[in-house]
N, C-alpha and C positions, 0 to 999 in steps of 0.2 A: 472496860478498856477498849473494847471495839467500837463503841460510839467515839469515842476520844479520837481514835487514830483513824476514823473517817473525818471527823472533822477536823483534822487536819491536813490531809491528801486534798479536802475540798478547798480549803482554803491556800494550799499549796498551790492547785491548780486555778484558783482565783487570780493568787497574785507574784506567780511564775512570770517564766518566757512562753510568751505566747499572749498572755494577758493585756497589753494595754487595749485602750482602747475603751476595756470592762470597767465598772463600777466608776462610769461618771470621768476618768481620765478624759481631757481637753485632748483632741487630734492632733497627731504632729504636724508639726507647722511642716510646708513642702523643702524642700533643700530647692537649693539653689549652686546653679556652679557657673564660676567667672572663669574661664582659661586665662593665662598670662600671654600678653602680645608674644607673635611668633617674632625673631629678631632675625634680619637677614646677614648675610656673612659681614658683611660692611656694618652694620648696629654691633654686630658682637666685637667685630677684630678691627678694625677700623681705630687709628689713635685720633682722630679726626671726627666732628661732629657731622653726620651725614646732611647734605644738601637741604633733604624737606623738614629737620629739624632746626636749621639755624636759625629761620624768624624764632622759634618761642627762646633756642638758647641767647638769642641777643635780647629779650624782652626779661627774663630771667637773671641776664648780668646788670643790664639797667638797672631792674627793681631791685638787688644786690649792692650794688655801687650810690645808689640812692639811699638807701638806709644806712649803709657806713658812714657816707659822709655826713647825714642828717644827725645820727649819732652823736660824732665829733663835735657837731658845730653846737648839738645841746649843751656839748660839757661845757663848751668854750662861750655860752650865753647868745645861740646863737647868729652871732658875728661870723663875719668871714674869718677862713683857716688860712694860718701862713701858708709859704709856698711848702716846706718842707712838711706842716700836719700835714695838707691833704695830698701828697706824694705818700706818707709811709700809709697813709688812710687805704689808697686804690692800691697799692703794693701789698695789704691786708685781706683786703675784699675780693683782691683774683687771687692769693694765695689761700682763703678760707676754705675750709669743710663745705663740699657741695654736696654730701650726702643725703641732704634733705629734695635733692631733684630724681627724675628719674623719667622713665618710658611708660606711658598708656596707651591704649587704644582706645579708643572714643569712636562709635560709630564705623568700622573699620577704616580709622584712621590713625597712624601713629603721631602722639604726640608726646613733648615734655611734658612733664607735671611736678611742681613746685609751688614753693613762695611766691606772688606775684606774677602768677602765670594764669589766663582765665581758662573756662572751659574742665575742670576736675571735678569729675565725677567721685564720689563715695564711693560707689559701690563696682569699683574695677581694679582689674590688677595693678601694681603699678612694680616694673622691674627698679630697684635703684643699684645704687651702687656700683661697681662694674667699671665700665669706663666712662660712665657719666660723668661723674665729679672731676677727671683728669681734663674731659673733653672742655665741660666750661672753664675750668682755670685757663688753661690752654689758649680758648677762646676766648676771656678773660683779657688775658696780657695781652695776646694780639690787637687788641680795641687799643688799650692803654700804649701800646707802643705805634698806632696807625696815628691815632690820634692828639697823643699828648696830655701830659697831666693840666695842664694849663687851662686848655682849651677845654676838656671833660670838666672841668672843677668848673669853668665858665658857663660852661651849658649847666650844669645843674643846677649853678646859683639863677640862674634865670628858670627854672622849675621842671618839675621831672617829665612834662611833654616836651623839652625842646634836649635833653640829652636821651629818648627814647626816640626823639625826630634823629638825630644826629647817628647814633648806633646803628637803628635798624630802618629807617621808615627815608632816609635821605639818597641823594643818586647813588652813593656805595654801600646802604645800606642791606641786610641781610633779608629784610621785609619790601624791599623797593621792588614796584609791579613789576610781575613778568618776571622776577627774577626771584627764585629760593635762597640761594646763599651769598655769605656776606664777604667779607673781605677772605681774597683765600689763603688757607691755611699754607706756612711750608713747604717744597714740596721734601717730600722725606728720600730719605735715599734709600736706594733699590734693598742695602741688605739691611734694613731696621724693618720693614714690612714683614 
């Protein structure tokens, strides 16, 4: 019996806690740890998309409003969309789920990260949700109402550089040198802050 119940306390301590490592087990691989961007009071509380992210959320509603309308116009053989499809279309596209966008830090830098946005990295936190999604619909209709459905349906039918010139990259836009943000937002009144 005393052989028996050594070789098992041996084998016990073979392949307990304490053990890896022994009999041939592969290393653990090292950990690794990503912090989640820090967000300043304004990223967090802010109904308003802050200054240094508006170029990516104007390049982010573009590539959004480009794929609806592209959409559309498959079903419809892609032909032009009456006046009234591509009205309820952009009326769709800034009221959509934007919970697929959100906050990274890249380099310690903060940026959007989404759909049709460059520069996302794998291997980083990304905050979503929150006030992202309210901030680009927000941002959204403001485009749609600065500029017009007409006029936006116009630029896209001429292709998705000339309505991403138009949003962000033109004299009022959100990407134009020297300048971070885009058309400005409301201003809010004192007791909604």
């Amino acid at each position: 019996m005393q052989p028996a119940l050594a070789t098992w306390l041996l084998l016990g301590l073979l392949t307990g806690p304490g053990a890896e490592g022994m009999c041939g087990d592969p290393p653990a691989a090292p950990s690794r740890s990503i912090p989640a961007p820090q967000l300043s009071a304004e990223e967090r509380l802010s109904p308003h998309m802050p200054e240094s992210l508006r170029c990516d959320a104007c390049h982010a509603i573009a590539f959004q409003i480009e794929e609806q309308l592209h959409k559309a116009e498959g079903k419809v053989g892609k032909k032009a969309l009456s006046e009234s499809d591509y009205v309820e279309v952009l009326e769709r596209s800034c009221s959509q789920g934007w919970e697929s966008y959100g906050m990274q830090e890249l380099d310690g830098e903060k940026r959007l990260a989404g759909p049709g946005l460059p520069r996302q990295e794998p291997m980083t936190v990304m905050v979503t949700g929150g006030p992202w999604p309210g901030r680009l619909s927000k941002m959204c209709h403001s485009y749609v109402g600065e500029w017009g459905e007409a006029q936006i349906y116009g630029a896209h039918r001429r292709g998705p550089a000339a309505l991403r010139e138009m949003f962000c990259h033109g004299e009022k836009g959100a990407c134009a040198s020297g300048k971070a943000g885009g058309p400005a937002p409301p201003k809010a009144l004192q007791n909604e802050l």
